[in-house]
Phi, psi and omega in degrees: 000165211203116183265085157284176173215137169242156163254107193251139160230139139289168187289351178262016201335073171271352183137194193259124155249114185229160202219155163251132171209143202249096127235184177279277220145346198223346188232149193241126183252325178211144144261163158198228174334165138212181186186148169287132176205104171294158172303155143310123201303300176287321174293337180275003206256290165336332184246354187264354167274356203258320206297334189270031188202061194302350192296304199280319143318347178289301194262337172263150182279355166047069169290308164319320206274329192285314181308315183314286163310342172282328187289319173261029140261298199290045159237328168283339177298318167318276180295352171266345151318329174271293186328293185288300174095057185196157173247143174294167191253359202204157140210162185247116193255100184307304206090183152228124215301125165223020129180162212234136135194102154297302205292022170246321197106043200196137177215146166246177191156119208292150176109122177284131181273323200296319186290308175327258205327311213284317168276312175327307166089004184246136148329131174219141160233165178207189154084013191321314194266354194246329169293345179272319144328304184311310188283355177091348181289156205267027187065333184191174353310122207250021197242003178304292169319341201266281205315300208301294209321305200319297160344332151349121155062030169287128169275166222197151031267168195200151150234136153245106209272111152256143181240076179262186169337309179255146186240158196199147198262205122203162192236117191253126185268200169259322184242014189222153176207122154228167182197172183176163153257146183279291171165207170335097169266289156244019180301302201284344180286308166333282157347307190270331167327290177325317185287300188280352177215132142020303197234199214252353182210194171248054169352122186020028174086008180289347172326281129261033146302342176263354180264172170234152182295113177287078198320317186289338180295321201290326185288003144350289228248320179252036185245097207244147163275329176321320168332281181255031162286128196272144196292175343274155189211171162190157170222196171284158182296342198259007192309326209236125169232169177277338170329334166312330188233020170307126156112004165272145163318157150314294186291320191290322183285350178273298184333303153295328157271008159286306149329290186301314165318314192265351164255002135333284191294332191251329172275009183294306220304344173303353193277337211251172200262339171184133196299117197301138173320319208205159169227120153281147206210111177253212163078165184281340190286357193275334170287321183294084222288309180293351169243008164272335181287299152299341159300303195302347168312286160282309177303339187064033177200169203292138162236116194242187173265163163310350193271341171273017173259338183097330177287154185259112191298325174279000202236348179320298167327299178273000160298303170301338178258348162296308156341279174318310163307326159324298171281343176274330163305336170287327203075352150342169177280181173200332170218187232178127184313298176314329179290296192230358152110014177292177191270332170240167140321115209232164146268137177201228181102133171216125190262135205250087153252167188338131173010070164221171158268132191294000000 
């Protein structure tokens, strides 16, 4: 067995989620700790003005900025490392994504492996999203291979909806693994939070739970080409702005992008090969008690959290990208033409050791 700690930042850029995850590559044998290690306040400020300015996510080399961040994932790799009294044989290093366009071929992500693995003194991968790019592929959703292991005796078809910044499935047959993003998950509720209120998401929905759906915003919002474009596909966090719903309250406008989320999820299901018994619903969107109740709505089937399952929704992700290092330390696959629309089964990954050149 091949012990990692993956590292995940999200599309929510709230901070570093890092996880212990135990497998062969083809069975998840053991878990263990995880933990949250939030941003720092001027660095999540810094990077949420950076994802909203792409010239410059393009084109600057952001040394600094890279630096920053790498130093508070390896301060969480560091404190789950105090925890554990063990060394991982890998960690999976994601970064953070601050801009996307697959149909250019070009994806980012803020962060160093070499310097990460060099303090650290551990194995690293990083760099996850660009062999798959290479190969014609849409870079994601890259957590689909995961998802199946997770899956194991499950009965089936299924989907596991995760609802991070962006929201994105995957859907497991007995013979089909496909996957795409649906399109928002709470980047635009957030936002619009942020703006209109004291704080940064909607605790449970209360928010819009007091408002009503502004219908003419929503056919707005969902009249996309992205919709009925056949999968696999993904985009980016700015694919959407709240400006659709400018000039609403606070409560209507979170009630409508909420709305707009869950009906995100109702423009899938033509995508799927057959309608999944259930949705697991991982992601921070899974707190959200009213929009998971609209989701469960729109899908016409139970939408519950990973947790009645035993799995841990905050620690999944980054459960995946250890995962994932595991099988790119293999030469294994990691995405799949059904997934993200690459031309082969691709592999990828670019692997970082202790004071070497990558």
């Amino acid at each position: 067995m091949i012990r990692a700690l993956g590292l995940m930042s999200g599309t929510a850029l709230d901070g570093v989620d890092a996880a212990w995850i135990e497998s062969d590559g083809d069975r998840i044998t053991a878990f263990g700790p995880s933990l949250t290690l939030p941003y720092p306040s001027d660095l999540r400020e810094e990077l949420r003005a950076l994802v909203h300015d792409p010239a410059r996510a393009e084109t600057d080399p952001l040394s600094d900025l890279e630096a920053r961040l790498t130093e508070v994932n390896a301060e969480a790799v560091e404190t789950l490392l105090g925890q554990t009294g063990q060394r991982p044989d890998v960690v999976g290093f994601h970064g953070q994504t601050i801009l996307h366009r697959p149909k250019c071929g070009y994806t980012r992500q803020l962060g160093d492996g070499q310097r990460l693995a060099t303090q650290l003194g551990l194995v690293v991968v990083n760099r996850f999203r660009h062999a798959d790019l290479a190969a014609g592929g849409q870079g994601a959703p890259l957590v689909p291979v995961f998802h199946e292991a997770l899956a194991q005796g499950l009965p089936k078809p299924l989907v596991i909806l995760n609802l991070g910044g962006v929201g994105n499935l995957t859907y497991i047959g007995d013979e089909t693994l496909l996957a795409f993003d649906t399109g928002p998950g709470n980047a635009l509720i957030d936002d619009w939070v942020t703006r209109h209120t004291n704080q940064t998401w909607d605790a449970g929905g209360r928010l819009a739970a007091r408002g009503r759906v502004d219908t003419k915003a929503l056919a707005r919002l969902l009249d996309h080409p992205y919709f009925a474009a056949p999968p696999p596909k993904s985009l980016d966090r700015n694919g959407w702005a709240i400006e659709a719903v400018a000039g609403l309250s606070a409560e209507d406008g979170a009630a409508t992008l909420t709305e707009f989320t869950a009906q995100t999820i109702a423009a899938a299901l033509p995508h799927l090969p057959s309608r999944p018994t259930r949705w697991l619903v991982t992601g921070g969107g899974r707190h959200n008690a009213h929009l998971m109740a609209r989701i469960a709505a729109a899908a016409l089937a139970p939408a519950v959290p990973v947790e009645t399952l035993g799995w841990d929704g905050d620690a999944l992700e980054a459960q995946a990208f250890g995962f994932l290092a595991i099988r790119a330390v293999q030469g294994r696959v990691l995405s799949l033409p059904s997934t993200t629309g690459a031309a082969y089964p691709v592999s990828g990954g670019v692997l970082h050791r202790p004071n070497k050149p990558s």
